[in-house]
C-alpha positions in Angstrom: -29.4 -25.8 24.6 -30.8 -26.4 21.0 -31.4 -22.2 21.2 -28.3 -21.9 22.3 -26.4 -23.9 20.3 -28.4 -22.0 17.0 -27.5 -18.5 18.5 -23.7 -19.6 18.2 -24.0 -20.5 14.5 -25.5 -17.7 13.5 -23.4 -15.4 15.5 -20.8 -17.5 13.3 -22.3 -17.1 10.3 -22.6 -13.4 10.4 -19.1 -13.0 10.6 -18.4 -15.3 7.7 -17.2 -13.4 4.2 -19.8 -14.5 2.0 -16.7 -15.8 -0.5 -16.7 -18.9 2.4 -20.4 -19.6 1.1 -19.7 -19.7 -2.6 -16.2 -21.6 -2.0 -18.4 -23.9 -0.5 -20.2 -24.8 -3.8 -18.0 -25.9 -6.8 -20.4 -24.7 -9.0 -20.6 -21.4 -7.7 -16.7 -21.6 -7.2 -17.0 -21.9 -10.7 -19.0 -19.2 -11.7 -17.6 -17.0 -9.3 -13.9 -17.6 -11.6 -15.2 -16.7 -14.2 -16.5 -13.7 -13.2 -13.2 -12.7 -11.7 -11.7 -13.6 -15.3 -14.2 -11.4 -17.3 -13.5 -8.6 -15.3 -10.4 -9.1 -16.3 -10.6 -9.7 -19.8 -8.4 -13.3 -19.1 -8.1 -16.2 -21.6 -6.5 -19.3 -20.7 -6.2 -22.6 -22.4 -7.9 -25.6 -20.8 -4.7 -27.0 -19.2 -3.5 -23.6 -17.8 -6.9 -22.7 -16.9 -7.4 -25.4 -14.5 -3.8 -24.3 -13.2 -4.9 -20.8 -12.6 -8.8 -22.0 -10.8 -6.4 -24.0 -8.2 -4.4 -20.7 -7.9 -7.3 -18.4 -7.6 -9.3 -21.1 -5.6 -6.1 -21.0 -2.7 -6.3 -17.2 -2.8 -9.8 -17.2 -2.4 -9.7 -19.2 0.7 -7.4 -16.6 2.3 -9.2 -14.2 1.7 -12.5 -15.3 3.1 -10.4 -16.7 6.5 -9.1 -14.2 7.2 -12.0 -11.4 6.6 -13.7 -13.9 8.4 -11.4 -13.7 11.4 -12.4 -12.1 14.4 -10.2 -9.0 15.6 -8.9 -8.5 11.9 -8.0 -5.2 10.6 -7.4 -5.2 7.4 -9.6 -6.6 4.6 -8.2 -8.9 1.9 -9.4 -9.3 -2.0 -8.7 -10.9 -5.1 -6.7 -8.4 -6.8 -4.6 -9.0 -9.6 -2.1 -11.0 -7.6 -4.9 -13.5 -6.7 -4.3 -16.0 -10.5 -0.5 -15.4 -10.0 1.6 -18.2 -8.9 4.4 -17.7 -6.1 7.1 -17.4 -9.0 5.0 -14.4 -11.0 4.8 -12.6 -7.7 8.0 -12.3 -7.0 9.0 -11.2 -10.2 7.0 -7.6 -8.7 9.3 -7.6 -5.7 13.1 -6.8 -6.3 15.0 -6.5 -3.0 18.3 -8.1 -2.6 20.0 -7.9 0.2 23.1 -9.4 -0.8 23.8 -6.3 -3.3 23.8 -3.3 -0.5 26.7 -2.8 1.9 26.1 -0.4 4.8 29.2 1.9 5.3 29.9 4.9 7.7 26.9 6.7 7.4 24.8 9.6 9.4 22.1 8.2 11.9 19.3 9.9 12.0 18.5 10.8 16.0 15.9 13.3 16.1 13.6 12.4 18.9 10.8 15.3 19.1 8.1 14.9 16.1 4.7 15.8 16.1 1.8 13.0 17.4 0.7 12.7 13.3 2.0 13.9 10.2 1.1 12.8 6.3 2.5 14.4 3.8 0.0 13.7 1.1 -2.2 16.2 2.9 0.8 18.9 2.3 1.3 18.0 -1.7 4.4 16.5 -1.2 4.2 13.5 -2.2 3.6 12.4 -6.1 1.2 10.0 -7.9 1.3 6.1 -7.4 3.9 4.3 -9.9 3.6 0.7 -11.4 7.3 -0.8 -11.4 5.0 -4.1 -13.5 6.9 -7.4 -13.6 10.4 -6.3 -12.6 12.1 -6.5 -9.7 12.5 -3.0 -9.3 11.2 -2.0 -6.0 14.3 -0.9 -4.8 14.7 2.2 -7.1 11.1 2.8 -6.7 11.5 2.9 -2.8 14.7 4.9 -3.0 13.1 7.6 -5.3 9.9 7.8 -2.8 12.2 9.0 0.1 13.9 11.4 -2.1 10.6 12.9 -3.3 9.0 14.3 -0.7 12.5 15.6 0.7 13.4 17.1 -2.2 10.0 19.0 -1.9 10.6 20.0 1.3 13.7 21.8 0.2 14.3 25.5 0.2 13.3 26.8 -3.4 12.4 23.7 -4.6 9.3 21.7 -6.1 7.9 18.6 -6.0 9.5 16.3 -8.5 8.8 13.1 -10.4 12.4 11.0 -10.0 13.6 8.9 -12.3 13.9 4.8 -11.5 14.9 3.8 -14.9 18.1 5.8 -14.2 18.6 4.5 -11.0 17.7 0.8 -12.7 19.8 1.3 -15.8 22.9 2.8 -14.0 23.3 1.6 -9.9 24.7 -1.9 -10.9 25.7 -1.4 -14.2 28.0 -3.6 -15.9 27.8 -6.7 -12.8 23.9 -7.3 -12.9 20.6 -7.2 -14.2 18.6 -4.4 -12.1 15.6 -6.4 -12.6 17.0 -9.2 -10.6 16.6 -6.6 -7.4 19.3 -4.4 -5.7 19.0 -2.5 -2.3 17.7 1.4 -1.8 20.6 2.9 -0.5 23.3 2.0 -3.1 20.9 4.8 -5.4 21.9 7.2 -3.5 25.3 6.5 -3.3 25.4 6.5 -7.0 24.2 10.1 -7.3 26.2 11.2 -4.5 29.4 9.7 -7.0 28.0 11.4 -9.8 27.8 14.9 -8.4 24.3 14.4 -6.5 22.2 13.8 -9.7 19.0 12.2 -10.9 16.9 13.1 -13.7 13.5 13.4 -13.5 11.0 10.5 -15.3 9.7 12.8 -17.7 13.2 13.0 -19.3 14.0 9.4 -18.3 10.9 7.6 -18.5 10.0 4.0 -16.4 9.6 0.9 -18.2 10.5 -2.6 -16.9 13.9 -3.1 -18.6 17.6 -2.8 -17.2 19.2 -1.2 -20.0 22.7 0.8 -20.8 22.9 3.5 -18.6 23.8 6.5 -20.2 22.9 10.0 -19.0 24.9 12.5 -21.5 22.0 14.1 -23.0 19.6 14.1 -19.9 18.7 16.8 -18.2 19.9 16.1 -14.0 16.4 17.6 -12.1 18.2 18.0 -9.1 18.0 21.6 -8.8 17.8 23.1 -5.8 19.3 20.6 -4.0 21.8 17.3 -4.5 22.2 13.9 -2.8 25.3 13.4 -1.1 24.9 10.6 1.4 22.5 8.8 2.7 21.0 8.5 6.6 20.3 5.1 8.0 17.4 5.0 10.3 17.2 3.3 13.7 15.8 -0.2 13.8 12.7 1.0 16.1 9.2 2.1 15.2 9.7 5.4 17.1 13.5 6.0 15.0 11.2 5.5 12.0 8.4 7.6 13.2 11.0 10.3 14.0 12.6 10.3 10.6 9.0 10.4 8.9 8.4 13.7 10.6 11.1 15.1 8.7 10.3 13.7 5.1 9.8 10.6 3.6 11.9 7.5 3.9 12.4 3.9 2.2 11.7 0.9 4.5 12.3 -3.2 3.7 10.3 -5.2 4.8 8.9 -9.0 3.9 5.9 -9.0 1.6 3.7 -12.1 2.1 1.0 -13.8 0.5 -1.3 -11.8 2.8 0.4 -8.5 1.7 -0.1 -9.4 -1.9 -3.6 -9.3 -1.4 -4.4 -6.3 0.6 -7.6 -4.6 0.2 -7.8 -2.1 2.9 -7.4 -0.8 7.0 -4.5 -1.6 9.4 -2.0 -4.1 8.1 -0.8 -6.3 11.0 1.0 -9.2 8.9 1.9 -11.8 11.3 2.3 -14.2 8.7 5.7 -13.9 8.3 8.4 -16.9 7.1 11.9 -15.4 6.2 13.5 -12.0 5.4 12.9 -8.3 3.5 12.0 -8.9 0.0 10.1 -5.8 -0.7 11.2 -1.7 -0.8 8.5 0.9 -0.5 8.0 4.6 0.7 6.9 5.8 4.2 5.0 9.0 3.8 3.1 9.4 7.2 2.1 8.1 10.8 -0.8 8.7 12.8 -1.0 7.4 16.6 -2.5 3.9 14.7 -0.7 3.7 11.5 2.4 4.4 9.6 0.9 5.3 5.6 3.2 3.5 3.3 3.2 4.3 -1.0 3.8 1.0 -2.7 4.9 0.4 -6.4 2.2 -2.1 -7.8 0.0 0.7 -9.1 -3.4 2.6 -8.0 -5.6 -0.7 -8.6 -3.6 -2.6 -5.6 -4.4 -1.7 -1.9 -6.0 1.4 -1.2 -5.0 3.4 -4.3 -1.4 1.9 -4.6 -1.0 2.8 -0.4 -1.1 1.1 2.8 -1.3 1.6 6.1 0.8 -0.5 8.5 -1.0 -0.9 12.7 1.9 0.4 14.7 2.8 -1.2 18.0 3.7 -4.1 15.8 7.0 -6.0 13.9 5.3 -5.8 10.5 7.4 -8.5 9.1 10.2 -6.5 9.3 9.3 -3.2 8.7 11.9 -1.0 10.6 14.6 -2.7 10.2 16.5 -1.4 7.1 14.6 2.4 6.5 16.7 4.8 4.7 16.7 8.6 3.0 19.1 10.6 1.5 21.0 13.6 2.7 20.8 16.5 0.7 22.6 19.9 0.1 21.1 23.1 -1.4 22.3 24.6 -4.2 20.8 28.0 -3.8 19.1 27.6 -7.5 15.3 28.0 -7.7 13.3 25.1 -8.8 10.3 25.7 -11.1 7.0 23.8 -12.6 6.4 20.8 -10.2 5.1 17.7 -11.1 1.2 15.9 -10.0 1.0 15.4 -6.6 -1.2 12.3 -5.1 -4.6 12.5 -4.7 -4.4 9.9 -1.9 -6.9 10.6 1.4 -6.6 8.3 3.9 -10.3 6.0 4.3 -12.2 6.5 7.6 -12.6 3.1 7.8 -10.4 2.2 11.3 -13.7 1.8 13.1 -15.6 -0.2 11.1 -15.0 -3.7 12.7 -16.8 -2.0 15.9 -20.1 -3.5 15.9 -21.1 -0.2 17.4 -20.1 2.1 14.7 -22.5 2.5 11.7 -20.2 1.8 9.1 -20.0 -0.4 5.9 -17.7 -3.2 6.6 -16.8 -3.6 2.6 -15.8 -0.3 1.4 -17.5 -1.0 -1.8 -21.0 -1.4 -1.0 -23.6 -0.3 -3.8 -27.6 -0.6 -3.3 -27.0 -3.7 -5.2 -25.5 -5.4 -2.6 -28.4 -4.6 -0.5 -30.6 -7.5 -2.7 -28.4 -10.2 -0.5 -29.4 -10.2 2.9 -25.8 -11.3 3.9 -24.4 -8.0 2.6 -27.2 -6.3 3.7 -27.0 -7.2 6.8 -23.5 -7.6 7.8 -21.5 -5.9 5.2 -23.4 -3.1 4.2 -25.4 -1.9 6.7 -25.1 1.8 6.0 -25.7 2.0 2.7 -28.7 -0.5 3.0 -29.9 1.9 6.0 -29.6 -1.5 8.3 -27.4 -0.2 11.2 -28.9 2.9 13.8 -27.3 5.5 15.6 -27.0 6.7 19.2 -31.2 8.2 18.9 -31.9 4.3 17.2 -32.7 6.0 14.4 -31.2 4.6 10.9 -27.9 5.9 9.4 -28.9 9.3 7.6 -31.8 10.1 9.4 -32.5 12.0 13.2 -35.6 11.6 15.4 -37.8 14.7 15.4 -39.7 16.3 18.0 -42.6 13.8 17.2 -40.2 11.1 18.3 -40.2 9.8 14.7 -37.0 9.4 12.6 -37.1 11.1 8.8 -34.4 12.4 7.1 -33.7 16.2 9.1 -35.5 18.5 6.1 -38.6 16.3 6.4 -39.0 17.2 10.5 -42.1 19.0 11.3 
């Protein structure tokens, strides 16, 4: 029994983060915040401070829960997000549902698609943005389903949109765009303004609704112009269909858990109200739908994420747009950076039977804690064997020993 019952704790304790450990201690909790703060170059005055450690403290905790948790696949961090309170958060959202009115629109229907497409693969789709503390998301979102269509387009490029015009212009005159808006109504506002947009080089993003006023800017849409926009079915498979074609704009609810996404399958089931969030769909596999976010290269895996399908995703399918465009017969010239966004081969690496690092950041550093050594970074610390029990790296030779394959007599 007393075996036993020592077998199940440290069967338990292997699967612990090793955050749990140093939560555990307020001194290391401590030390451990102000290590996080360093990194960061943060300041704080003794009041605030002790504000922000209860903050980063609660963040902490979900973090190590849930990498903790058996069956999860995704891995949490403490990212920026984790010293923000609920109120800063949601100053980097930006949907509002209340703006947006759906009207007689084009469904999309298409039903045949290939099992896996990603555009990032194919250069289509451009570098991670950073829409920073306004509630932008939804010109960011709309421009990320124009994108990669506009690319797609008979003599065209691929092209760098412009949210500040879309932020400046959609709602101007009634409201701050800042204060969040909904994807669709950016297309209709090019659509009434003979299909235009400029692109950001001419326009250029900062986090400010200001007077919208495009006399002297270039329009970039050249070889093709917006005039409507498609809704796509509510369903996973109407959303998978429409991907196949280009990318498209989802809504969807981004939780606490979402804020601090790290990496692997996002299954959010943590879910409490309705969309608050616009981003860019820009792939599916038979596991995941690959999803461009606007909080920058430093959040998620490079500024993308990649949703588990089979699942609600807090939302997910249920408001997914793009626009519908019409060529113009004009060439397009000198296209703008694409993404250099490859999708981890990580899926597999909560199988205990896969030699794989379980933290995607493992140095030989981490291989002087035998927790990380161990559990976390088995690979890299040569811990974990392959199918001839032999150590990651390394084959058994003909002398039934394992050494690294040049070394084999």
């Amino acid at each position: 029994m007393i075996l036993l019952f020592s077998l199940l704790v440290a069967a338990s304790l292997a699967r612990q983060d090793p955050l749990k450990a140093v939560l555990r201690s307020p001194r290391q909790t401590l030390r451990e915040y102000g290590r996080y703060k360093a990194a960061r170059h943060l300041t704080f005055g003794p009041s605030e401070d002790r504000m922000r450690l209860g903050v980063w403290k609660r963040s902490a905790e979900m973090v190590a829960d849930e990498n903790s948790r058996a069956g999860h696949t995704a891995e949490l961090e403490l990212n920026f997000f984790a010293i923000m309170t609920k109120e800063e958060r949601q100053q980097y959202l930006g949907l509002n549902g209340t703006r947006g009115t759906k009207g007689n629109v084009l469904t999309s229907t298409r039903q045949d698609h290939p099992s896996e497409r990603d555009w990032t693969k194919e250069g289509k789709v451009t570098v991670v943005k950073n829409q920073a503390n306004c509630g932008s998301c939804w010109t960011f979102g709309a421009v990320g389903g124009l994108e990669t269509r506009y690319a797609l387009q008979e003599n065209a490029v691929l092209r760098n949109f412009a949210k500040k015009e879309y932020l400046d212009c959609v709602y101007e005159g009634k409201v701050d765009g800042c204060n969040g808006g909904w994807m669709h109504d950016c297309y209709v506002y090019s659509a009434n303004n003979g299909g235009r947009l400029a692109k950001t080089s001419d326009y250029p993003y900062y986090g400010s609704d200001e007077r919208c006023d495009t006399s002297e800017i270039a329009d970039a849409m050249v070889a093709a112009k917006i005039r409507d926009y498609v809704e796509v079915p509510e369903t996973e498979e109407g959303n998978i269909a429409a991907i196949a074609e280009g990318s498209i704009t989802m809504a969807f609810e981004a939780t606490e858990f979402f804020f601090l996404y790290s990496t692997g399958l996002m299954k959010d089931m943590t879910c409490t109200g309705s969309s608050n969030h616009a981003v860019t769909a820009v792939g599916y596999t038979e596991k995941y739908i690959l999803v461009k976010n606007s909080w920058g290269a430093g959040w998620g895996e490079k500024g993308f994420v990649r949703y588990m399908r089979g699942h609600h995703n807090c939302g997910l399918y249920q408001d997914s747009f793009y626009p519908q465009l019409e060529a113009t017969g004009m060439a397009d010239s000198n296209p703008d950076e694409a993404t250099d966004y490859v999708a981890p081969d990580n899926d597999d690496r909560f199988d205990p039977d896969v030699c794989r690092d379980k933290y995607l950041k493992c140095t030989k550093e981490h291989c002087k804690n035998v927790v990380y050594a161990e559990r976390y970074c088995a690979k890299t610390c040569g811990k974990c064997t392959d199918e001839d029990g032999c150590p990651s790296g390394t084959i058994k030779c003909s002398d039934g020993v394992c050494r690294h394959e040049h070394m084999c007599p």
